[in-house]
C-alpha angles and dihedrals in degrees: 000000000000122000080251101048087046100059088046091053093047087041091052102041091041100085089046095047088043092052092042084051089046105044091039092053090049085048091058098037095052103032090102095056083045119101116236081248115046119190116248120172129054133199116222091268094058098251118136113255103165136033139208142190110247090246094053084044093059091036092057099037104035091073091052102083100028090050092046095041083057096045095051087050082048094060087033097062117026092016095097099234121153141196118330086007095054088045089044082048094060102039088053097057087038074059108041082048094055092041098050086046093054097052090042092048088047087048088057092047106050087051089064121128094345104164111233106264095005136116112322138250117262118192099209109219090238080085095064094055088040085058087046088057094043093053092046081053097049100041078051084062106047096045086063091042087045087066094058085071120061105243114236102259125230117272088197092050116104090009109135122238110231094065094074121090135287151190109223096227113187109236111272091026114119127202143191133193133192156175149164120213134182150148125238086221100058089063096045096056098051093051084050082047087058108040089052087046091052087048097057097046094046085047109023124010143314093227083075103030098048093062081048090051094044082041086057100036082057089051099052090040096057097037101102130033130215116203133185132173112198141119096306091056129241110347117185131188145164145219097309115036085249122095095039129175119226123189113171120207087247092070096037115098105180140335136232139177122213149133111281124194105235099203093028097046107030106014103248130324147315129042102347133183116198134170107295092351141067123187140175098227115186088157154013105260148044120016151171115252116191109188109208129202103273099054089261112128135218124202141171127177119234135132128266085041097163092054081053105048092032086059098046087050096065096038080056092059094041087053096055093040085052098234 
């Protein structure tokens, strides 16, 4: 690793160390005052509505911040962001640190000295805006310590545009290109999303199981993508012809084709919005980029990339020129 890819690493896993330090040593400063049963899940209006032994509730919450913490250094170094991207990346990791601490440090605290079998805990909303705060505060942060290390710069800016590919097309001639994409496991996961989200309503309630069953309905939305390249620009689907993405050829630059990195680049699958870039990622491997004006990217994922880009390319040409 490189002196460069190393302070971006530090810059981007200090918040989250910083929080894990923070919320372990209030643990073990306050377990005492804590009762054998803490209260861990709240309803909207702050009442308590679930319940866990202390050791499940370090077990379940210990992982969050370190897996998200490697997961952020994950998208910092090898994630391909530049410039005002890469600084908003890491301001937004030095903010979702500071907000989970603080809801995992509020949790602690409104569990103090609850007598067993008393009265129970109650988390008031104002937390959750004083987390909000915290995490402004802290974003706030990281975007002025983000400047201390020189962003990766852009390989595609400045590169002319003419030198992508294209498909020679005689005047007159129209073309159309498409593909549909997925991955076996996508689907699979959302089935096994909904049947856990069934079972917790049936069982359970239907305050859990409903956001599992939205969750899976997402998933299976977003598993397969549909892609054409045509007149009208990129035009992306899923599964169900609604959501749709719509990129006309006015608002597309330029197109590439070439591999992403589904979890370092865009944080995991599905459709995915990122600092300076949004993507429709059903996979790991080679995409469509389309590089708008203003610098944002777009990408999906889908085979045949190059026949794509190199289309729209041209489509793209042909639109500016007015034919």
């Amino acid at each position: 690793m490189t002196r460069k890819h190393l302070g971006r690493a530090t810059l981007a896993a200090l918040p989250f160390v910083l929080a894990f330090l923070v919320d372990l040593i209030l643990f073990i400063a306050l377990k005492d005052r804590l009762p054998t049963r803490l209260a861990a899940h709240f309803d909207v209006s702050g009442d308590v509505n679930g319940h866990v032994d202390r050791t499940t509730y370090v077990l379940v919450t210990a992982p969050v911040l370190p897996m998200l913490g490697a997961l952020w250094v994950l998208m910092v170094v090898g994630g391909k962001f530049y410039g005002r991207a890469h600084r908003l990346l890491i301001a937004g990791g030095w903010a979702a640190a500071a907000f989970l601490q603080y809801v995992l440090g509020a949790a602690l605290i409104v569990n103090l000295d609850v007598p067993e079998g008393g009265a129970p805990a109650r988390f008031p909303l104002w937390h959750l805006a004083a987390a909000l705060g915290a995490a402004v505060l802290a974003g706030a942060l990281g975007l002025l310590l983000a400047r201390l290390v020189p962003a990766p710069e852009n390989p595609y800016a400045g590169k002319d545009p003419a030198d992508r590919a294209r498909i020679a097309l005689a005047d007159g001639e129209v073309a159309g290109w498409a593909r549909t994409t997925g991955s076996w496991w996508l689907p699979a996961g959302g089935l096994l999303t909904a049947a856990a989200g069934a079972g917790v309503g049936i069982w359970a309630t239907w305050f859990a199981g409903v956001p599992l069953l939205v969750l899976a309905l997402l998933v299976l939305t977003f598993c397969r993508a549909h892609v054409t390249v045509d007149r009208r620009g990129l035009t992306v689907s899923g599964l169900l012809p609604w959501p749709r993405v719509q990129l006309p050829l006015e608002r597309i630059e330029t197109a590439d084709s070439r591999s992403v990195d589904a979890v370092a680049e865009f944080g995991g699958y599905g459709y995915r919005v990122r600092p300076g870039r949004t993507g429709f990622i059903v996979r790991s491997g080679e995409a469509i980029v389309a590089r708008q004006p203003g610098g944002r990217e777009f990408a999906v994922t889908v085979g045949d990339s190059a026949t794509g880009a190199a289309l729209l390319n041209t489509l793209v040409d042909r639109n500016r020129a007015g034919r």
